[in-house]
C-alpha positions as CSV (number, residue, x, y, z in Angstrom):
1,X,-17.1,13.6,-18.2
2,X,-14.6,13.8,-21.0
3,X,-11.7,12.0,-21.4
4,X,-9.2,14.2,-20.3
5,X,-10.8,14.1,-16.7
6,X,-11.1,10.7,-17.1
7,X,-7.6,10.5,-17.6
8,X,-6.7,13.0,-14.8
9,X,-8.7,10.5,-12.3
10,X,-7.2,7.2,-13.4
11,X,-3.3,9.1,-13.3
12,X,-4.0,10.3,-9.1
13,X,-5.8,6.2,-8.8
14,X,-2.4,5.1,-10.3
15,X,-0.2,7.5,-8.1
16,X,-2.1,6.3,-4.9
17,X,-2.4,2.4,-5.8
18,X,1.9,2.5,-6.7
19,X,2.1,4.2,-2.7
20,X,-0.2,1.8,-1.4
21,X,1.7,-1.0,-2.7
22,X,4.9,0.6,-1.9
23,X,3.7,0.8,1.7
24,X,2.8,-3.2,2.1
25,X,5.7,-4.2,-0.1
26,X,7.6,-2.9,2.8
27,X,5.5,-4.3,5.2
28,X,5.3,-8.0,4.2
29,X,9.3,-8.0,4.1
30,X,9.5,-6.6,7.6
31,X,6.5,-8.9,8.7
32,X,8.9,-11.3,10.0
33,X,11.5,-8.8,11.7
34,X,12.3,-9.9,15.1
35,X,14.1,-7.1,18.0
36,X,14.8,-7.3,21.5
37,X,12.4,-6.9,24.0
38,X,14.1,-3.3,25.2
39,X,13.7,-2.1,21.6
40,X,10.6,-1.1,19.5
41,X,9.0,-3.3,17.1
42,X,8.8,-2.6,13.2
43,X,6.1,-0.5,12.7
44,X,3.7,-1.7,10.0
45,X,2.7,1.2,8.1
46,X,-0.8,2.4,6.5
47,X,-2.1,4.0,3.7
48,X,-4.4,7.4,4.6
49,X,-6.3,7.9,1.0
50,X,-9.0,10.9,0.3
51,X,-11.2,11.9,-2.6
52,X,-10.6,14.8,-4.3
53,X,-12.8,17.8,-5.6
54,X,-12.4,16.9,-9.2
55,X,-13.1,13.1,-8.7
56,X,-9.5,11.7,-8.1
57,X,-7.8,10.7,-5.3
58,X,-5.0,11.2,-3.2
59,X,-2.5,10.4,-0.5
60,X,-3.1,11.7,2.7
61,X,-1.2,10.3,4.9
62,X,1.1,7.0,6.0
63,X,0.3,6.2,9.6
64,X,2.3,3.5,11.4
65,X,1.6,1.1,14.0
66,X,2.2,0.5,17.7
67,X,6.1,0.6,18.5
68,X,4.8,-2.2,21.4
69,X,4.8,-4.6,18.4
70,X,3.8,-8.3,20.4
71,X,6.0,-10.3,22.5
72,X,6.8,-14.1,20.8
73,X,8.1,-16.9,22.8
74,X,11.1,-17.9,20.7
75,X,13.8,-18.7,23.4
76,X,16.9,-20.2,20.4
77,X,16.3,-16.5,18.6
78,X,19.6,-14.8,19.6
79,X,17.8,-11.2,20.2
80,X,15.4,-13.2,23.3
81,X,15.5,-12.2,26.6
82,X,16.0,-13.7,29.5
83,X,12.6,-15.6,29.3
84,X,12.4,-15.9,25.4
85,X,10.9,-13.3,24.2
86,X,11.5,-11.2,21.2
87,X,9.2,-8.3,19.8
88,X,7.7,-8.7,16.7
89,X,5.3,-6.6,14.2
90,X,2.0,-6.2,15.4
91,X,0.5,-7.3,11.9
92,X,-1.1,-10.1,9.6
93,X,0.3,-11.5,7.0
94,X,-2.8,-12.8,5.9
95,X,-4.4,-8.6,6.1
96,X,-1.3,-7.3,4.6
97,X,-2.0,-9.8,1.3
98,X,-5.6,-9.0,1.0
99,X,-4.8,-5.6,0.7
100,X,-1.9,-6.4,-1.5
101,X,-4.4,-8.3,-4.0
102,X,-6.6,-4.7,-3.6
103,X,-4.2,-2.5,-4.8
104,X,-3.2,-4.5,-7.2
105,X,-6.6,-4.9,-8.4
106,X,-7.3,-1.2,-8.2
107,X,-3.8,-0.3,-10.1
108,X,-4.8,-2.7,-13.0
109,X,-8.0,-0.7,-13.0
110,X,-6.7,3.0,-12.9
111,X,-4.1,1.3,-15.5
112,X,-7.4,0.1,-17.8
113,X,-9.0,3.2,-17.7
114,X,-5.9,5.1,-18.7
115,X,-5.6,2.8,-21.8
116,X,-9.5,3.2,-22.5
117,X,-9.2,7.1,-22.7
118,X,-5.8,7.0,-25.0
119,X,-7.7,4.4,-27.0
120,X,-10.4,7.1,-27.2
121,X,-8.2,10.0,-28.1
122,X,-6.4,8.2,-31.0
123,X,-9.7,7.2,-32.6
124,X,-10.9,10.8,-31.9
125,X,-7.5,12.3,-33.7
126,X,-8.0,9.9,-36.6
127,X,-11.8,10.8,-37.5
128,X,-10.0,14.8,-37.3
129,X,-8.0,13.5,-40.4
């Protein structure tokens, strides 16, 4: 492998990390939003990654979750119906900051490797001197 693919497959692991933590930024700050029973819920949205031929990856797809959302008993929310209930996200925050720690972790990675192979090209273009 030389550096240049090396560099190709860190830049589409950057690319896909940035989306995926594009995608659960915007999902932890909706986590809490609350709508009427008659509406649809927020849809928490996911991530659809594949590999590529030449060893990268890419983005496939964003897929969302159920409109249905789950019904919370919260009867002094003004949006509650008659019985108290509002419709909230159907997600965890507690999934959605595992996966937050992931991409992070995976970014910083794809990042590293980036900085490995321009480390590697600059040595290369001195020895050329």
């Amino acid at each position: 492998m030389s550096a240049f693919d090396a560099l190709r497959m860190a830049g589409s692991g950057l690319g896909m990390h940035q989306t995926w933590l594009d995608v659960l930024g915007n999902n932890i700050a909706n986590v809490n939003t609350y709508t009427s029973t008659a509406d649809d819920a927020f849809q928490a949205q996911m991530l659809v990654a594949s590999a590529r031929s030449d060893g990268g990856v890419q983005v496939t797809g964003i897929e969302e979750s159920s409109a249905e959302g789950r019904l919370v008993y919260m009867p002094d929310h003004p949006l509650a119906d008659a019985d108290g209930f509002v419709r909230a996200p159907d997600m965890d925050m507690e999934a959605q900051m595992s996966e937050l720690i992931m991409a992070q972790r995976g970014f910083q990675a794809s990042a590293q490797v980036t900085k490995y192979a321009q480390d590697t090209y600059g040595t290369a273009i001195q020895i050329g001197k």
